[in-house]
C-alpha positions as CSV (number, residue, x, y, z in Angstrom):
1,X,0.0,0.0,0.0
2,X,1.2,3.2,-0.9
3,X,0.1,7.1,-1.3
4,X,0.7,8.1,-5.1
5,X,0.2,11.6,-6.7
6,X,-0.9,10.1,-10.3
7,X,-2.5,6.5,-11.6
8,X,-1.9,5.0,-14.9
9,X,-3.7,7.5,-17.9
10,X,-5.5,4.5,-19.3
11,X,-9.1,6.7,-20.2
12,X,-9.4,7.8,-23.5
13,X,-12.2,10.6,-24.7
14,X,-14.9,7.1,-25.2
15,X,-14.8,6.7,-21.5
16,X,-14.8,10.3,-21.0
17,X,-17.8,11.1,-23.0
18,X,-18.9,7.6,-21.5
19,X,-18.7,9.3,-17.9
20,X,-20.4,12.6,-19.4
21,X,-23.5,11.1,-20.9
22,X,-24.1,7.9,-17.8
23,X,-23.4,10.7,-15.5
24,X,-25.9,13.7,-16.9
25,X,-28.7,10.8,-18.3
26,X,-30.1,8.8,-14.7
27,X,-32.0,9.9,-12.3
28,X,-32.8,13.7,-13.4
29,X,-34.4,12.8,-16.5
30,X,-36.2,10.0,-14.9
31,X,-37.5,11.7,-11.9
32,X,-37.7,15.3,-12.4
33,X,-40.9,15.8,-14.5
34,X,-42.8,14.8,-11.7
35,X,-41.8,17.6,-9.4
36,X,-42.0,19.9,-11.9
37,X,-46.0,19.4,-12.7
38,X,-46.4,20.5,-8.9
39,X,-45.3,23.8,-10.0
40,X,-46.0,23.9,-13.6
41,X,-48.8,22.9,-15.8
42,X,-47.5,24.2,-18.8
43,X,-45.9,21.2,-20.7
44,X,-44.6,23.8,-23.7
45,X,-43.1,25.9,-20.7
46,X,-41.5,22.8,-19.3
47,X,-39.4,21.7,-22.6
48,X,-38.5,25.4,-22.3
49,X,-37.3,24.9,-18.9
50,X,-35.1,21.7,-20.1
51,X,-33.8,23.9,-23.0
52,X,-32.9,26.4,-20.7
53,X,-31.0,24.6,-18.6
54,X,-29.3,22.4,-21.5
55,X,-28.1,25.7,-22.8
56,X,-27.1,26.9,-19.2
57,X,-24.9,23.2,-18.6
58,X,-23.6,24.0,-22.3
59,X,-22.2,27.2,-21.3
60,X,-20.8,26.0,-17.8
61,X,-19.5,22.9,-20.0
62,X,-17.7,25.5,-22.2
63,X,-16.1,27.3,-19.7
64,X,-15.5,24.3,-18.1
65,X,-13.2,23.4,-20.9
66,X,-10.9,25.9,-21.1
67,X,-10.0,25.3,-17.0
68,X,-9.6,21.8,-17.6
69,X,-6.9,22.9,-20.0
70,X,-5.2,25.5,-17.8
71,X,-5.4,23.2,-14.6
72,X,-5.5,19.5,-16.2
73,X,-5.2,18.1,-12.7
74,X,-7.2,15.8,-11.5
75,X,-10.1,16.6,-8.5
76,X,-12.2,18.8,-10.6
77,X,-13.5,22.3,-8.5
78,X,-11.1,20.9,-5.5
79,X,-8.2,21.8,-7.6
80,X,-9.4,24.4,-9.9
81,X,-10.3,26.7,-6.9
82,X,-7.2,26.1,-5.2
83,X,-5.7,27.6,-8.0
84,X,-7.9,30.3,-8.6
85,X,-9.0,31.5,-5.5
86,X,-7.1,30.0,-2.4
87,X,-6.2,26.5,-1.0
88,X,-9.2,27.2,1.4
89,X,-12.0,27.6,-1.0
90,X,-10.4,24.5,-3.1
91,X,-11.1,22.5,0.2
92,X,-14.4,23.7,0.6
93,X,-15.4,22.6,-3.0
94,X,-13.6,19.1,-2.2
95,X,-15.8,19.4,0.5
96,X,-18.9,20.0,-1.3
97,X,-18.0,17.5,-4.2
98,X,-17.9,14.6,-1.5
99,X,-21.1,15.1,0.5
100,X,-23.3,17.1,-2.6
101,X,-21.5,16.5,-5.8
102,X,-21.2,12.6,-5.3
103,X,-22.8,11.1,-2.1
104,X,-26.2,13.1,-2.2
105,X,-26.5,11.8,-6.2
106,X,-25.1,8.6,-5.7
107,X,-27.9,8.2,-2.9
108,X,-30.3,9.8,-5.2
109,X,-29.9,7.2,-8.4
110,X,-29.7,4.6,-5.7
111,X,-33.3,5.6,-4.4
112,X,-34.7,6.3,-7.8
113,X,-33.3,3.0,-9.0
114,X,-34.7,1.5,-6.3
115,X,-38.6,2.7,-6.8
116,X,-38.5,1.6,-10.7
117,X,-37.8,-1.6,-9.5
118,X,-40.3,-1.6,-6.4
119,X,-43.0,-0.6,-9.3
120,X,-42.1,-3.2,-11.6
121,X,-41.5,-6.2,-8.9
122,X,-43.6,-4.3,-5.3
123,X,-42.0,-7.6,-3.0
124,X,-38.5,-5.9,-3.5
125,X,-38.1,-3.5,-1.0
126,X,-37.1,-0.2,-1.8
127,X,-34.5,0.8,0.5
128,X,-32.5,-2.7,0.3
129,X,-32.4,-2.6,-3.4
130,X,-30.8,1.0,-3.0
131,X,-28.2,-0.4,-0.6
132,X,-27.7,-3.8,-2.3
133,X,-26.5,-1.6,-5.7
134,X,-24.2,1.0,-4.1
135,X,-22.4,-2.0,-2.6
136,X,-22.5,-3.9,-5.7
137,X,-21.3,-0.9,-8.0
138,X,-18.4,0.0,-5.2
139,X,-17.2,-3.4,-5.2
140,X,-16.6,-3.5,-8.9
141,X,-14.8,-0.4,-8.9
142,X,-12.5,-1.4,-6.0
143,X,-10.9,-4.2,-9.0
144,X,-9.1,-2.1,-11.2
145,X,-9.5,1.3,-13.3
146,X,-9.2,-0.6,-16.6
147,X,-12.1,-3.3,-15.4
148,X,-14.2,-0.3,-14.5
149,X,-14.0,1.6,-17.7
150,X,-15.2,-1.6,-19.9
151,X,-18.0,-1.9,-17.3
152,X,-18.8,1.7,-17.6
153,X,-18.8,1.8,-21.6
154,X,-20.8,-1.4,-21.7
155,X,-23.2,-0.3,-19.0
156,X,-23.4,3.4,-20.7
157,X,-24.2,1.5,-24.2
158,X,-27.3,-0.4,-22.5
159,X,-28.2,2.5,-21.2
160,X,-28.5,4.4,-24.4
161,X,-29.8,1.6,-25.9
162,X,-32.7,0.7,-24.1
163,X,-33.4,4.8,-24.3
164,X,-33.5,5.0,-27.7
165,X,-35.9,2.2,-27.6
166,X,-38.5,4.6,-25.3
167,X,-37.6,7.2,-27.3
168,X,-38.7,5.7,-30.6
169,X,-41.7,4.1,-28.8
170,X,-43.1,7.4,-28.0
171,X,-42.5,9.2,-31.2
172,X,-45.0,6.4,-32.8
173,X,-47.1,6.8,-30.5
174,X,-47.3,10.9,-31.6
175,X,-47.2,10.2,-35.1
176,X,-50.4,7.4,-34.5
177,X,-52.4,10.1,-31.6
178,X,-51.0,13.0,-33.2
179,X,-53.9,14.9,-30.7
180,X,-51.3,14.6,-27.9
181,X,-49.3,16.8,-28.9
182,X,-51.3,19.4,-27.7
183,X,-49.9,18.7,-24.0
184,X,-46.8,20.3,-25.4
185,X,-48.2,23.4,-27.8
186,X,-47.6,26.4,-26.5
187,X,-50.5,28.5,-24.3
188,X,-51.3,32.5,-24.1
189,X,-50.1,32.3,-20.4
190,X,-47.2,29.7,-20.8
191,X,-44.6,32.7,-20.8
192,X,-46.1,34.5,-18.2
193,X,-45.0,31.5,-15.5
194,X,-41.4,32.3,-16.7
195,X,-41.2,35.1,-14.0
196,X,-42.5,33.1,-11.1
197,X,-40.5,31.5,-8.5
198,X,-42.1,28.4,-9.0
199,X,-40.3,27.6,-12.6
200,X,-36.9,28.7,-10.8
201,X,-37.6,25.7,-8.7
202,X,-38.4,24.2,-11.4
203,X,-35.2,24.9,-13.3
204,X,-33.2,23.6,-9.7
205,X,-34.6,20.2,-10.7
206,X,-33.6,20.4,-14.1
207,X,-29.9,21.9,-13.3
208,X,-29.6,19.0,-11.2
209,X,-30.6,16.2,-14.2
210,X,-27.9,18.2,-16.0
211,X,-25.7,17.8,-13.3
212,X,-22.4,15.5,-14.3
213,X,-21.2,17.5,-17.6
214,X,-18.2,17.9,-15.2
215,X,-17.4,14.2,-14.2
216,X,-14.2,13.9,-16.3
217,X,-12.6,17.0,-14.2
218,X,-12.2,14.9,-11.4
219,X,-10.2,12.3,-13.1
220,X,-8.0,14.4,-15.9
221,X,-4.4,13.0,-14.4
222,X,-5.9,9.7,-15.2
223,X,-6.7,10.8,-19.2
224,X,-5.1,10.7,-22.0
225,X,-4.1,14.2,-23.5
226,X,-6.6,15.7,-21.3
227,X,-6.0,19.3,-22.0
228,X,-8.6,18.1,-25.3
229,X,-10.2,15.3,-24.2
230,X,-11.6,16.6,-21.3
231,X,-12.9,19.5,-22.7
232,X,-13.8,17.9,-25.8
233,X,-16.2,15.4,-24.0
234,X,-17.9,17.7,-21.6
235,X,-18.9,20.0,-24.5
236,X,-19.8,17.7,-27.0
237,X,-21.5,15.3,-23.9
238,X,-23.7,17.8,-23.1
239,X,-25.0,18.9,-26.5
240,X,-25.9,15.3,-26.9
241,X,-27.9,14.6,-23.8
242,X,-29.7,18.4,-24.0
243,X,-31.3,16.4,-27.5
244,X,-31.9,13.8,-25.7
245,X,-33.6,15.1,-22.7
246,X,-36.2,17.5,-24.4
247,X,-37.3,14.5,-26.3
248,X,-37.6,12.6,-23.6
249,X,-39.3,14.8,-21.5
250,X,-41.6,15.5,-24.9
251,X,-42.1,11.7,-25.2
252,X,-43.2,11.4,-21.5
253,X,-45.6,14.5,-21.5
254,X,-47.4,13.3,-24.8
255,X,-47.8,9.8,-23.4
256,X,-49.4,10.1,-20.5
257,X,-51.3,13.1,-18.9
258,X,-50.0,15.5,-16.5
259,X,-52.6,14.3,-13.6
260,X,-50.6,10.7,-14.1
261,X,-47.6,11.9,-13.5
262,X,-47.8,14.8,-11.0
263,X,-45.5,14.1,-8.1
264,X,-44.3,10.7,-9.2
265,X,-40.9,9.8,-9.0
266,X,-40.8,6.9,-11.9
267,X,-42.5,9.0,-14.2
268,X,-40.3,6.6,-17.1
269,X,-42.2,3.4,-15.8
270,X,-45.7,5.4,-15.8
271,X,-45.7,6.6,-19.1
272,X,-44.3,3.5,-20.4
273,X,-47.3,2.2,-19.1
274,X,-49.6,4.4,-21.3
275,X,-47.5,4.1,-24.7
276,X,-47.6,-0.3,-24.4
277,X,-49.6,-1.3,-21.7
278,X,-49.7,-2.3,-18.2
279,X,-46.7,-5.2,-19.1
280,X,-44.9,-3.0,-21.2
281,X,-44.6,-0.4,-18.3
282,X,-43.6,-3.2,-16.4
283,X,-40.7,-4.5,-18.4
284,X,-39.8,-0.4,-19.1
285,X,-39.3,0.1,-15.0
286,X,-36.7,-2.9,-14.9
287,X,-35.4,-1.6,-18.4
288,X,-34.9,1.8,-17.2
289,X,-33.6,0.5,-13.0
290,X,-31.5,-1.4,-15.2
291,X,-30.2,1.9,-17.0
292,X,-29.7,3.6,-13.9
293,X,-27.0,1.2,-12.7
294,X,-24.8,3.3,-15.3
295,X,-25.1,6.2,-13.4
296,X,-24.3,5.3,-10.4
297,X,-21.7,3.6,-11.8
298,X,-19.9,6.8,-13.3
299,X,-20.7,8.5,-9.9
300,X,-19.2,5.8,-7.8
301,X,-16.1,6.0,-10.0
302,X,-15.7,9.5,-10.3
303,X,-16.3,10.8,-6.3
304,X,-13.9,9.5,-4.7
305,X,-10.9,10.8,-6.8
306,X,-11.7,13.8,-5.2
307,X,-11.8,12.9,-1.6
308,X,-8.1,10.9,-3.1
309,X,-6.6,14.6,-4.0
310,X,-8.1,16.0,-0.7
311,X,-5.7,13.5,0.8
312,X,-2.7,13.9,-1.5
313,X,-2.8,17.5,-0.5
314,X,-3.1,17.7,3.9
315,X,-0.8,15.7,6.4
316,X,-4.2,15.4,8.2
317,X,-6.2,13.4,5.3
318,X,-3.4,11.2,4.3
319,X,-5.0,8.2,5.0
320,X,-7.5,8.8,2.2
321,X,-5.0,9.0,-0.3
322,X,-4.0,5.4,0.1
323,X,-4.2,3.8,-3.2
324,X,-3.4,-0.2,-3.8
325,X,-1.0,-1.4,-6.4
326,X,-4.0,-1.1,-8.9
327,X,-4.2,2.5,-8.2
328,X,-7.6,2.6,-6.8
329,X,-7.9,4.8,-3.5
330,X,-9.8,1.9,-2.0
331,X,-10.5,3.8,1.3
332,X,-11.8,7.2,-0.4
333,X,-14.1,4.7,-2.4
334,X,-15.4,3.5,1.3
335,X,-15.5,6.7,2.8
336,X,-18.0,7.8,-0.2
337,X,-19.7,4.2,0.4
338,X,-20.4,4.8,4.0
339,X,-21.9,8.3,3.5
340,X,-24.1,6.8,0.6
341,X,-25.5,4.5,2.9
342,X,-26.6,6.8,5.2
343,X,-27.6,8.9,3.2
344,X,-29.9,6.2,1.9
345,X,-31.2,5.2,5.0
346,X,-32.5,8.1,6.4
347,X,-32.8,10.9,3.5
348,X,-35.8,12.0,1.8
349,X,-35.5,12.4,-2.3
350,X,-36.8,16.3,-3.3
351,X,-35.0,17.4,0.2
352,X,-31.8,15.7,-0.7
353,X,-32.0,17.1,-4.3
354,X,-32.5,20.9,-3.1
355,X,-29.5,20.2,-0.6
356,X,-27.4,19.1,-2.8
357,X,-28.0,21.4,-5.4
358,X,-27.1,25.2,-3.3
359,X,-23.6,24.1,-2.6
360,X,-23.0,22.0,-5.4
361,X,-23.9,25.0,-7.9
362,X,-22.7,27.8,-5.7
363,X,-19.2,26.2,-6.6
364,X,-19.4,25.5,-10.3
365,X,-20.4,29.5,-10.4
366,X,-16.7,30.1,-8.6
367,X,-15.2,27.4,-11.3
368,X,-17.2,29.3,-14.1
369,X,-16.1,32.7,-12.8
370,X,-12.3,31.4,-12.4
371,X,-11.9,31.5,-16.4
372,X,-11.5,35.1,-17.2
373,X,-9.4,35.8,-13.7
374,X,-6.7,32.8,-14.8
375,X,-7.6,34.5,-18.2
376,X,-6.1,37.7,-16.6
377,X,-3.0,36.2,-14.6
378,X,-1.5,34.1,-17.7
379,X,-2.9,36.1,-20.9
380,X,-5.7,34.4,-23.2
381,X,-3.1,34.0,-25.8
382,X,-1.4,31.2,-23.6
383,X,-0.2,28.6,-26.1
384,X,-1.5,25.2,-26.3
385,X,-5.0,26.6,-24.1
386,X,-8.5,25.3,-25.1
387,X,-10.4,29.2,-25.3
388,X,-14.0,29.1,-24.2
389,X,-15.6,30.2,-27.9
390,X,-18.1,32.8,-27.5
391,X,-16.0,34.6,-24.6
392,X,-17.3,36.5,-22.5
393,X,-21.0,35.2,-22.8
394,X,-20.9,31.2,-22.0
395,X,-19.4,32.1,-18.6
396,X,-21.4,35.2,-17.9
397,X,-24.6,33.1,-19.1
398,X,-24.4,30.2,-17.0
399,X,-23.2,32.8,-13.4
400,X,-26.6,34.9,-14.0
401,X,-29.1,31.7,-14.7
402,X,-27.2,29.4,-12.4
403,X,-27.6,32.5,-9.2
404,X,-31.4,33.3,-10.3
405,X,-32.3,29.4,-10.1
406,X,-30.4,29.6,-6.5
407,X,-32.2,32.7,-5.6
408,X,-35.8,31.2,-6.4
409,X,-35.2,28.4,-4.5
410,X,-33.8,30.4,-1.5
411,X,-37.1,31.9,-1.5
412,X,-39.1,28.7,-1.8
413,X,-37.1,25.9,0.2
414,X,-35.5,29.0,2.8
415,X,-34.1,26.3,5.8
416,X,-33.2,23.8,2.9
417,X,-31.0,26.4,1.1
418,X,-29.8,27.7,4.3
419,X,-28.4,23.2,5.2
420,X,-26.7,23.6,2.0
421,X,-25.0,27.0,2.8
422,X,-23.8,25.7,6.2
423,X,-22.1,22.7,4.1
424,X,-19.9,25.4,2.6
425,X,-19.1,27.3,5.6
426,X,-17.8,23.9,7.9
427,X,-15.2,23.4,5.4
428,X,-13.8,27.1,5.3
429,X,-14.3,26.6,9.5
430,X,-12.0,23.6,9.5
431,X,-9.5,24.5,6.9
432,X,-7.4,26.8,9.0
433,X,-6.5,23.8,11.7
434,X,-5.0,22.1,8.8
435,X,-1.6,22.0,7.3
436,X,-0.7,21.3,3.9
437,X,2.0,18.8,3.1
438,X,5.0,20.6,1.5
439,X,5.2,18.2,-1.2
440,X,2.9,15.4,-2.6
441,X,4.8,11.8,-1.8
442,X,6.2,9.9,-4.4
């Protein structure tokens, strides 16, 4: 057993767009639309909301980009604001990447995996199957980084698979009723619910199914040529899954009717249900739990390179920067395991989600808004740099969306936001009582 400052650059921009799409395509997508028809009746409005924020995660992709290429380290915001800003806001993003960036979404895919399943077979319990995968998933990622890649791509092309299979489902179903597609034509007073809190909310949900255009950041030591294939896969990643996600969210909202779906959480398994029948929806729920394993995969192998860095970087967390002769930091990976499964155990889904989401954003705003001041330090002509096309705009886009969608939900979910601002401040609390290592052990 050792501590190591880099592992093996085995993952090429397949597993990195691999990591993008399982990442971003789970448990948002899945689960989202129900929450939203609390709020919003609209389903024209709604599709605008997922456009929204597909073109928000675009920009914050973009931007994203170009600081993988000035700071191709791994650890994603950990080290980018370390850089930045100062070693203690990098630990506070570490922080926040461990308990809402990974462990609060890992929990969530767990529990949404879990309830598909429940619906298609009710004598599983839900809470079990959530814990039984988690466990499962870690396990396969404590083998070896080169075994967890082929898992990932295979599991990521079942996913995509068994998608495109709903997906082409429900557009014959609208060519055959094409009178449901009036649940998605626009209204007089669509627009008018643009300026309410309640589609701010609305857009937290959808942020949060967007969430994971970022997962290669935390592993870039471990990619080949990542100053481009980082960047290259979180750009082109999210364009793909913003297609993907206003179909889907088209598919389910012409299928079945807004009363059906209306604060459901497998909203996948219940219009399934309407486009092929009581069985079809069945098989769909077990189709689509299946799908979700890919998620959590990407999560579960991502998170805890992070928590790994953490380590690599203060005398005090050395232990979790213990990696085996493979490479994998086997006891970040439990660390990240342990917290899942409380998390699990005693969290609710929407309060977990609007958590997670206030820290977890708050710090991609300070990774967005590090572009143009590294921009400023080294010149924008640095040589061999990915540039954010576009500049300024992508950057300044995503900060003013990104804050409003915090400030609705502030306003709506006040102690929620408030849990999610103390997670920020313990970090910055703690960090002055530890000591960085001098230099990183061979």
């Amino acid at each position: 057993m050792n501590v190591t400052t880099s592992m093996p650059k085995g993952i090429g921009f397949t597993t990195c767009l691999s990591l993008v799409m399982a990442t971003m395509v789970g448990t948002g997508v899945y689960t989202s639309l129900g929450f939203q028809l609390q709020d919003i009746r609209g389903g024209f409005l709604i599709l605008l909301v997922w456009i929204a924020g597909g073109i928000i995660s675009l920009c914050g992709a973009l931007s994203y980009a170009e600081l993988s290429s000035r700071i191709p380290a791994s650890g994603g915001e950990y080290a980018y604001l370390s850089e930045a800003y100062h070693p203690s806001i990098g630990f506070m993003a570490g922080f926040v990447s461990l308990v809402a960036g990974f462990t609060a979404p890992i929990a969530l895919a767990a529990i949404a995996f879990a309830s598909y399943l429940h619906a298609a077979c009710p004598a599983i319990p839900h809470k079990a199957a959530a814990v039984v995968a988690v466990l499962a998933l870690s396990f396969v990622h404590l083998r070896s980084l080169e075994q967890s890649a082929v898992f990932q791509n295979f599991m990521t092309a079942v996913k995509f698979s068994l998608l495109g299979i709903f997906l082409i489902l429900g557009v014959v179903f609208c060519l055959r009723n094409p009178g449901h597609l009036a649940a998605i034509a626009p209204s007089g007073s669509c627009f008018g619910e643009l300026a309410q809190p309640s589609t701010g909310v609305a857009l937290l949900f959808v942020l949060y199914a967007y969430s994971g255009w970022n997962a290669p950041t935390y592993m870039s030591s471990e990619v080949r040529n990542p100053q481009k294939t980082v960047g290259r896969s979180l750009a082109f990643g999210t364009l793909l899954v913003t297609v993907l996600y206003v179909v889907t969210n088209a598919v389910f909202l012409t299928a079945a009717p807004a009363s059906a779906l209306c604060g459901k959480l497998d909203v996948g398994g219940i219009a399934a249900g309407f486009l092929i029948g009581p069985t079809g929806g069945t098989v769909m729920s077990v189709l689509i739990a299946v799908g979700l394993l890919a998620s959590l995969g990407a999560m579960i192998l991502a998170g805890p390179r992070v928590t790994a860095r953490i380590g690599q970087d203060y005398a005090a967390l050395s232990a979790l920067a213990v990696t085996d002769v493979r490479g994998i930091p086997r006891r970040a990976v439990l660390l990240q395991l342990v917290l899942v499964l409380v998390l699990i155990i005693t969290g609710s889904f929407e309060t977990v989600l609007i958590y997670a989401q206030t820290p977890l954003l708050f710090c991609l705003i300070l990774g967005v808004i590090a572009v143009p001041l590294l921009r400023k330090r080294s010149g924008s002509s640095s040589c061999g740099i990915y540039h954010c096309p576009l500049y300024p705009l992508p950057p300044l886009l995503f900060t003013l969306c990104t804050l409003a969608g915090l400030i609705y939900s502030t306003m709506t979910h006040p102690w929620v936001a408030l849990a999610g601002l103390l997670t920020m401040a313990l970090p910055l609390l703690i960090h002055p009582f530890l000591h960085k290592k001098t230099t990183n052990p061979a």
